[in-house]
C-alpha positions as CSV (number, residue, x, y, z in Angstrom):
1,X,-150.7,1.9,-25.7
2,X,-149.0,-1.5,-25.0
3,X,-145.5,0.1,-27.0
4,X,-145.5,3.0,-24.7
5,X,-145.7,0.9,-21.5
6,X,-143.0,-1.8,-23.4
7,X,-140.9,1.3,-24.0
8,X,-141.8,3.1,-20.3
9,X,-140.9,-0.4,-19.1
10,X,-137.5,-1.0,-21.1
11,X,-136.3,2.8,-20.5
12,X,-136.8,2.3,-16.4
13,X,-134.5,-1.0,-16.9
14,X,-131.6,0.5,-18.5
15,X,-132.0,3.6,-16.2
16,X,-132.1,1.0,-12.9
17,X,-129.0,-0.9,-14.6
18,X,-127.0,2.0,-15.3
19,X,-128.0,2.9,-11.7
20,X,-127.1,-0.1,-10.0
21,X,-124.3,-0.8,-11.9
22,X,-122.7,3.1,-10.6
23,X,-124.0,2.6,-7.1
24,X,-122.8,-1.6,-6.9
25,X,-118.5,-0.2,-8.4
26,X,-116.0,-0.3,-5.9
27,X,-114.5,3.1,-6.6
28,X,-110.6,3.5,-6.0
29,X,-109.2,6.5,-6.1
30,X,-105.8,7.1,-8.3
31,X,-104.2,10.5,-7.9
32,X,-101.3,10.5,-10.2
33,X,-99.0,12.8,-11.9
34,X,-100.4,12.4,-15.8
35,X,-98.9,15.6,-16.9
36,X,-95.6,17.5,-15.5
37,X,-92.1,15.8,-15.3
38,X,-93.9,12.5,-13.2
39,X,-95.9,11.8,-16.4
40,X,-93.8,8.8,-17.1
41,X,-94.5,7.4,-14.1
42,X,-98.0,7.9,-13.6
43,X,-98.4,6.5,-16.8
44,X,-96.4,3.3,-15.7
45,X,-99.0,3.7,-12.9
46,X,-101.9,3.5,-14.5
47,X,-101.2,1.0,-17.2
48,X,-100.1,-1.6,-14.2
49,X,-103.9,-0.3,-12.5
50,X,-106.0,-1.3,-14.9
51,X,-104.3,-4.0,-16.1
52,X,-105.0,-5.7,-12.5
53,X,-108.7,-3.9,-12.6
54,X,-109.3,-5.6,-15.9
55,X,-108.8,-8.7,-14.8
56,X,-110.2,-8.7,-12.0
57,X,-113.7,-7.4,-13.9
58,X,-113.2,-10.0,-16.4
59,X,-113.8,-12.9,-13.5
60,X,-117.4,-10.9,-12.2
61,X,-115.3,-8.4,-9.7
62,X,-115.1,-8.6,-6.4
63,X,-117.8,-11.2,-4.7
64,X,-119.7,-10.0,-7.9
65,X,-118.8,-6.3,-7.5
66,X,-116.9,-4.5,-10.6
67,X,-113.6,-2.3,-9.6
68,X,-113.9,1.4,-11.2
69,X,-110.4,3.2,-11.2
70,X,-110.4,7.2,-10.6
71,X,-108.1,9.1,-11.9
72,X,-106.8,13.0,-10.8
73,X,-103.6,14.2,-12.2
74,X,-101.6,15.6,-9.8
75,X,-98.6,16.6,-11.5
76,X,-96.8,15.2,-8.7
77,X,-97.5,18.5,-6.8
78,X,-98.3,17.8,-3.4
79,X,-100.7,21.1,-2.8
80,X,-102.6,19.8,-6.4
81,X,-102.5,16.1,-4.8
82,X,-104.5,17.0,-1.9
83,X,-107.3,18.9,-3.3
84,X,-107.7,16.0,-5.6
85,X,-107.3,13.4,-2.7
86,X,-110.4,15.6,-0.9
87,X,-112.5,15.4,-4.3
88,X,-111.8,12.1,-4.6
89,X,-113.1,11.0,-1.3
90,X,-115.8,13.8,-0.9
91,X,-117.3,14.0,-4.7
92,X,-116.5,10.7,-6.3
93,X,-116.8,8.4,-3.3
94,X,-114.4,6.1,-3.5
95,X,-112.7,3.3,-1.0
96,X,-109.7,3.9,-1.1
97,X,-106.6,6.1,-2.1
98,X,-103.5,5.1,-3.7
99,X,-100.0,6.0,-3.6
100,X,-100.0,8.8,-6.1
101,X,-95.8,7.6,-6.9
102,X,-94.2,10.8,-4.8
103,X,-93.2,10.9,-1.6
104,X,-93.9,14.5,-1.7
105,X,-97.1,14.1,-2.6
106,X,-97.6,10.8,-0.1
107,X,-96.9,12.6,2.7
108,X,-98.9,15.3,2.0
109,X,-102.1,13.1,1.1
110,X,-102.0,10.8,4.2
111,X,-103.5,13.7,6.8
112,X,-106.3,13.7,3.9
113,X,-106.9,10.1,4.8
114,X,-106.8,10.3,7.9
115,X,-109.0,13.3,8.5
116,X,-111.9,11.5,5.8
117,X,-110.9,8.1,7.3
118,X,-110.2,6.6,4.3
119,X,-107.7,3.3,3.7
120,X,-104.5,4.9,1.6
121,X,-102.4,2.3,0.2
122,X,-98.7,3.5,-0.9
123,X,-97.2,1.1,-3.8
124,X,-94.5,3.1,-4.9
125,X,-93.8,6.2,-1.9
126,X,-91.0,5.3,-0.1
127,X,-90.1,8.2,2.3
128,X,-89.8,6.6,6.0
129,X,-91.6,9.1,8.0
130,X,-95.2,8.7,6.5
131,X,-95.3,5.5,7.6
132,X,-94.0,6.3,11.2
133,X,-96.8,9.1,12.3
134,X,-98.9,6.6,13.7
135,X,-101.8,7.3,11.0
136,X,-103.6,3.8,10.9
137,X,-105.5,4.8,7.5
138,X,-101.8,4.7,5.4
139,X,-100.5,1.0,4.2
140,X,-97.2,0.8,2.4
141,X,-96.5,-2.6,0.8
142,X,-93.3,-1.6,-0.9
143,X,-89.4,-0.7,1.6
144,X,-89.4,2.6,2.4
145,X,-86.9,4.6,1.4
146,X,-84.3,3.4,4.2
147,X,-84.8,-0.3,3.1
148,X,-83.9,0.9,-0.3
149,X,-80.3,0.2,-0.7
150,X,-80.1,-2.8,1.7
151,X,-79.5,-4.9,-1.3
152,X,-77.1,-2.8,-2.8
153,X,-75.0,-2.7,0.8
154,X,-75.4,-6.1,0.8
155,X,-73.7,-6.5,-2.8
156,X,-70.9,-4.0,-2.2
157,X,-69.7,-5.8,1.0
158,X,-69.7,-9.3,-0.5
159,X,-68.8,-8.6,-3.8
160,X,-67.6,-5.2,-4.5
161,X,-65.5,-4.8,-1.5
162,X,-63.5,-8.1,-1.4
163,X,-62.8,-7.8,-5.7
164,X,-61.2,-4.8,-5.1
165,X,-59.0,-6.3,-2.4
166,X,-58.2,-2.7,-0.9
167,X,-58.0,-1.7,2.5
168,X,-60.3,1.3,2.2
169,X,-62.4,2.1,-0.9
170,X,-63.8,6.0,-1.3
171,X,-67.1,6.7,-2.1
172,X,-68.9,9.8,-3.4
173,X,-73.2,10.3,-2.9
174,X,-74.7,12.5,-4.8
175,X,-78.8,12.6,-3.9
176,X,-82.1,15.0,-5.1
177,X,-82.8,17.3,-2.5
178,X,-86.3,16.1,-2.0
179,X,-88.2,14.2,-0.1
180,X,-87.1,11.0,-1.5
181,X,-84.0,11.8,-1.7
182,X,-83.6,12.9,1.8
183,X,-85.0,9.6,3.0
184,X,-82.2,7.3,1.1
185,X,-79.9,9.4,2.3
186,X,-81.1,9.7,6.0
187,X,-82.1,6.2,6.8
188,X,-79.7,4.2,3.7
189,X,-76.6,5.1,2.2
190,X,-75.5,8.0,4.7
191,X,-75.8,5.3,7.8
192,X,-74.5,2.3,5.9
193,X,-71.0,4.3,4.6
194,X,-70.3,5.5,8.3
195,X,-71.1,2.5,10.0
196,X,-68.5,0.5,7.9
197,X,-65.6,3.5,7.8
198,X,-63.3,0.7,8.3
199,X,-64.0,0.1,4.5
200,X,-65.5,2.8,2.9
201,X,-64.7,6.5,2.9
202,X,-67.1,9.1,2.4
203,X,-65.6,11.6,0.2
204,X,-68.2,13.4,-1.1
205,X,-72.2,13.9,0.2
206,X,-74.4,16.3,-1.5
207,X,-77.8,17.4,-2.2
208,X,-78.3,18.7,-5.9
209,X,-81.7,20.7,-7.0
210,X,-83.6,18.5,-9.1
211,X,-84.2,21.0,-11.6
212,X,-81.0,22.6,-12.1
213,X,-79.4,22.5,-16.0
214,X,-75.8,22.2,-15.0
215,X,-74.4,19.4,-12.8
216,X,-70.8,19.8,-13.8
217,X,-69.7,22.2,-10.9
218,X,-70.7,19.2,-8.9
219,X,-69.7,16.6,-11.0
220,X,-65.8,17.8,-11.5
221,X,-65.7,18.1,-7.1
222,X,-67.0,14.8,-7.5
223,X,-64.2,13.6,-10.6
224,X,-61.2,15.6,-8.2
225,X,-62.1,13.2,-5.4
226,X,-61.5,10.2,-7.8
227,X,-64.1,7.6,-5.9
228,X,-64.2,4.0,-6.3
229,X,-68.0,4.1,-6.0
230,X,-70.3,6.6,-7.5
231,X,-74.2,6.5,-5.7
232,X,-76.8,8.4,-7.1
233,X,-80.2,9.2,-6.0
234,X,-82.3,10.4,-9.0
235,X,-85.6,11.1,-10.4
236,X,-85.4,10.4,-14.3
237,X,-85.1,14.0,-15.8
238,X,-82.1,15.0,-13.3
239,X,-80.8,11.3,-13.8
240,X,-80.5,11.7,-17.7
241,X,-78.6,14.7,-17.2
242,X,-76.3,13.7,-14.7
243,X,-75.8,10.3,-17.2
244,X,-74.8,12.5,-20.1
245,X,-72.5,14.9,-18.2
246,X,-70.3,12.7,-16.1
247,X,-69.4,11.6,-19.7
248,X,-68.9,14.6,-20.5
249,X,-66.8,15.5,-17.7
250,X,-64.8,12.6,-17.9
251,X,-66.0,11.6,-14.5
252,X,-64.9,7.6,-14.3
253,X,-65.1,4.9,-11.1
254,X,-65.7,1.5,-10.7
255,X,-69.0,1.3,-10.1
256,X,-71.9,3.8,-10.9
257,X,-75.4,3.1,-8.9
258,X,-78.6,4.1,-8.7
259,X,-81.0,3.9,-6.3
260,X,-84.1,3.1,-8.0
261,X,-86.9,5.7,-9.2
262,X,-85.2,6.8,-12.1
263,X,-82.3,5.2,-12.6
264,X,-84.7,1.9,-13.2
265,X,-86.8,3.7,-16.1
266,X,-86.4,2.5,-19.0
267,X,-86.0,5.9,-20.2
268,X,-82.7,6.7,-18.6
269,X,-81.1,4.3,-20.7
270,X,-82.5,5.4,-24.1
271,X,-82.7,9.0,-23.4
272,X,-78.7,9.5,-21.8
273,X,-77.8,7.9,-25.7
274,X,-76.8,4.9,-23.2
275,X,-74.9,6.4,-20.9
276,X,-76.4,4.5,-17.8
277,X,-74.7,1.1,-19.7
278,X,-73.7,-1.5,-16.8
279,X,-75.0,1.2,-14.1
280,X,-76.7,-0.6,-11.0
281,X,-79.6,0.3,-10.0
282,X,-80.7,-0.4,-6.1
283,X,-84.3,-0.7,-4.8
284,X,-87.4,-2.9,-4.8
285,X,-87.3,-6.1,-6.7
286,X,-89.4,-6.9,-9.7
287,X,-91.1,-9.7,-7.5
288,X,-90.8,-13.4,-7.6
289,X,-89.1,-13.7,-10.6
290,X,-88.8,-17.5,-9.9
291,X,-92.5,-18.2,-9.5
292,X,-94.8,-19.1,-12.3
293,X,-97.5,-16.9,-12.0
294,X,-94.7,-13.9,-11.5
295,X,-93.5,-15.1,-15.2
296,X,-97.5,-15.4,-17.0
297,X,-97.6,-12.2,-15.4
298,X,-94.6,-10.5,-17.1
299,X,-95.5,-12.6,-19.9
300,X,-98.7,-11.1,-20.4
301,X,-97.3,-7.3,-20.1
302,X,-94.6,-7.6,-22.5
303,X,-97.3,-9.0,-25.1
304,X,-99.8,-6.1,-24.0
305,X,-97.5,-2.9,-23.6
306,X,-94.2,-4.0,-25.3
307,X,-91.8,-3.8,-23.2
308,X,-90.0,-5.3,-20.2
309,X,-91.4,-3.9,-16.7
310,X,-89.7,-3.3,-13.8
311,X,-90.7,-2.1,-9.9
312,X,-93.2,-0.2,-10.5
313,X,-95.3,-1.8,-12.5
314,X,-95.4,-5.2,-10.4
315,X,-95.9,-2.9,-7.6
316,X,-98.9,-0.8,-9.3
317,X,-100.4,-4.2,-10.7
318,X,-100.5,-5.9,-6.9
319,X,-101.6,-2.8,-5.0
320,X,-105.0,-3.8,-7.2
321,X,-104.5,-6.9,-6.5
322,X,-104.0,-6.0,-2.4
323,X,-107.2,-4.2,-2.8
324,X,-109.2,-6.3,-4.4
325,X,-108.2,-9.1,-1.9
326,X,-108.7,-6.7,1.1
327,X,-112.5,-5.6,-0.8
328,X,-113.3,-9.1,-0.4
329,X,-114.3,-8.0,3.8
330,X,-116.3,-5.2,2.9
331,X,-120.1,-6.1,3.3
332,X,-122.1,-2.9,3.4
333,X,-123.4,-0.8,1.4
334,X,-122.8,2.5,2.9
335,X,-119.4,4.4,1.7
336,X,-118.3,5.2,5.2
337,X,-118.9,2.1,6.6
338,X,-117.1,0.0,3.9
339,X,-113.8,2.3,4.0
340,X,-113.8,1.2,8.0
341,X,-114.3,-2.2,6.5
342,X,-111.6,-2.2,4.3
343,X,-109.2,-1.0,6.7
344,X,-109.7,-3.5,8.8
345,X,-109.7,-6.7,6.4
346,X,-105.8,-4.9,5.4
347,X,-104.9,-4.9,9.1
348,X,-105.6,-8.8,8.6
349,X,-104.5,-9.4,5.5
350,X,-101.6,-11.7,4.8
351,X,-101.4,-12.7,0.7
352,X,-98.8,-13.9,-1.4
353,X,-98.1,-12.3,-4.2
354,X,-95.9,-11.8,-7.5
355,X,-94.2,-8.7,-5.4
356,X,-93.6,-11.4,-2.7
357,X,-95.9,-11.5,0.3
358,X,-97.8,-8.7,2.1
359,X,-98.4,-8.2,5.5
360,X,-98.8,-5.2,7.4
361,X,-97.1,-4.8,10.9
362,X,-96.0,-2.3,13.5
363,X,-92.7,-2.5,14.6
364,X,-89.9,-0.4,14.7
365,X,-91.9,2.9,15.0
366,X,-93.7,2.1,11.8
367,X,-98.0,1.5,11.6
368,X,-99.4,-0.7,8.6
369,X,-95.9,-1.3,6.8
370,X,-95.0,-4.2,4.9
371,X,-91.7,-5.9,6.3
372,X,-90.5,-5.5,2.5
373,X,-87.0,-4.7,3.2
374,X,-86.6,-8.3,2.0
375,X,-87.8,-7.2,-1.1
376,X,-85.1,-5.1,-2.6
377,X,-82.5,-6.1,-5.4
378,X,-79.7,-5.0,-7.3
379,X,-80.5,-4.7,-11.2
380,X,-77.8,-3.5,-13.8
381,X,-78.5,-1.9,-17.5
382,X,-76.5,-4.2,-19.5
383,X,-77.2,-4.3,-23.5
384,X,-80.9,-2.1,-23.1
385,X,-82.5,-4.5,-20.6
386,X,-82.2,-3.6,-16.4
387,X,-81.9,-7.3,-15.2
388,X,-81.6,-8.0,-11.6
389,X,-78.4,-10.0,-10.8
390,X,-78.4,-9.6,-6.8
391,X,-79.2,-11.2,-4.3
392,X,-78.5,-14.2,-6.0
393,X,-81.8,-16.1,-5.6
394,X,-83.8,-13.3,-7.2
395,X,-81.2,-12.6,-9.8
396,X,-81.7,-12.9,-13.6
397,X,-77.8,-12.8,-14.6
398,X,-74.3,-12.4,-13.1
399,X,-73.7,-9.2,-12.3
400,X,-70.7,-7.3,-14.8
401,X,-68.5,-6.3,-12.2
């Protein structure tokens, strides 16, 4: 009799553990695309997640509370993205929502989150708009999409331009005609080029479909213009493609840029048989590259996943970190009530970080946005390795210019 109590008595304790410890997990929700053409990058995503979530667990949580990261592939389909932002919040309960990578799929989820009243933290969408339609649920620590190339304007004036030492220099964008590709062009590069037609000429500006096999038509208009500058604004498939067949074309300029998102995978390099060699690449930074904890950290995630990372992961790794710092207002125990909580210790939150600090404002027409426009560089691919050389206080080498 006294073994079946004992064992009544130990079976009830592992069921009220396993119990407590389900119902005492701050649940984050990660739709990202873990199949599809986005793989790569939900997988950067979720590497740089639990990374930060590990940690984190490893010190006793969050005021003693464990994070527990939930994942939905989305295939970076915006209609898939918000029936799994809806489960996510409805079914599996949890805090928060984050980015998901796509704008696409970004601006589709953030009426989800602010329908269910549920904190949505963007580290990686860019596109302007979702962070200027007033919704106070959606936080973006990372530029938007017009911030961008602010670095890289800021490099061709001061360095590009006056090496040249001509009067005019032309210029031909090429951009993905999608969301994010829209929004570099609309608030960036497109603005930038007209407002300083007094040095820079236009000569060709054109959408391409990401998922067309033949860029050639394009890229021979864009070889008969003969441009100075070459911009491009890729995803990582596309930007192989278009690597391999302005070789092929014969397509040659002085300077050949990206504007982050694929052109900063490491991918593009390998994969276009090096094509992208001494391309630039324009977008957010790789954070504090000066500051020591920035350096354990990179430290640590070349030892753990072997190989050098770049914006996204420091952005995926601190959006964990944002969270967990912002979790540290949440006192109840009721879902509901903590995602209000939460959203309010974000409005109030002002942290530095290895991505820089982070401190969401309103100005400008935007709600909740980091003033990260400070937080954007100019890397190049030179020998394998995209190194940022501008501006010069975040850079890791010259530029080869």
């Amino acid at each position: 009799m006294f073994f079946k109590i004992l064992s009544s008595v130990l079976f009830l304790l592992l069921l009220f553990s396993q119990v407590s410890y389900g119902a005492g997990t701050f649940k984050i929700g990660c739709p990202a695309p873990m199949t599809g053409p986005g793989a790569n990058f939900g997988e950067k995503f979720k590497k740089a997640y639990t990374m930060a979530a590990d940690e984190i667990n490893a010190k006793g949580g969050v005021n003693g509370t464990k994070l527990e990261l939930v994942f939905e592939d989305t295939q970076a389909k915006p209609a898939l993205a918000v029936s799994s932002a809806k489960k996510l919040i409805s079914s599996d309960n949890v805090i928060a929502l984050l980015g998901g990578w796509s704008s696409g799929v970004a601006f589709a989820v953030a009426p989800v989150a602010l329908d269910n009243k549920t904190p949505y933290l963007l580290e990686h969408p860019a596109l302007d708009d979702i962070t200027r339609k007033n919704n106070d649920y959606v936080f973006r620590l990372q530029p938007t999409t017009g911030m961008y190339s602010a670095a890289l304007e800021d490099f061709i004036l001061k360095v590009v331009y006056p090496k040249e030492k001509k009067k005019q220099l032309t210029v031909a964008y090429i951009y993905v005609d999608n969301a994010f590709g829209q929004g570099v062009a609309k608030y960036g590069i497109i603005p930038f080029f007209k407002k300083n037609k007094d040095k820079f000429n236009l000569v060709v500006s054109e959408s391409y479909n990401e998922n067309a096999m033949d860029y050639k038509p394009l890229l021979l208009k864009v070889k008969n213009a003969a441009p100075d500058i070459v911009v491009l604004t890729s995803y990582l498939t596309d930007g192989i493609l278009l690597a391999k067949q302005i070789k092929e074309v014969g397509l040659q300029a002085k300077m050949f840029t990206g504007t982050g998102a694929g052109h900063s995978m490491q991918d593009i390099y390998e994969k276009s048989g090096k094509a992208t060699e001494k391309y630039f690449s324009s977008g957010p930074w790789h954070g504090e590259i000066k500051d020591a904890n920035w350096k354990k950290w990179r430290s640590a995630w070349e030892k753990k996943y072997k190989y050098v990372p770049g914006e996204h992961e420091v952005e995926g790794y601190v959006a964990i970190q944002v969270l967990a710092e912002a979790l540290k207002g949440v006192k109840s125990s009721d879902v509901v009530k903590q995602r209000e909580e939460l959203k309010a210790s974000l409005k109030a939150l002002n942290m530095k970080t290895i991505f820089g600090t982070v401190k969401f404002d309103n100005f400008d027409g935007y709600t909740n946005q980091n003033k990260a426009y400070k937080m954007t560089a100019v890397a190049q691919w030179i020998n394998g390795k995209l190194l940022q050389v501008w501006p010069k206080e975040a850079a890791e080498r010259e530029p080869a210019y």
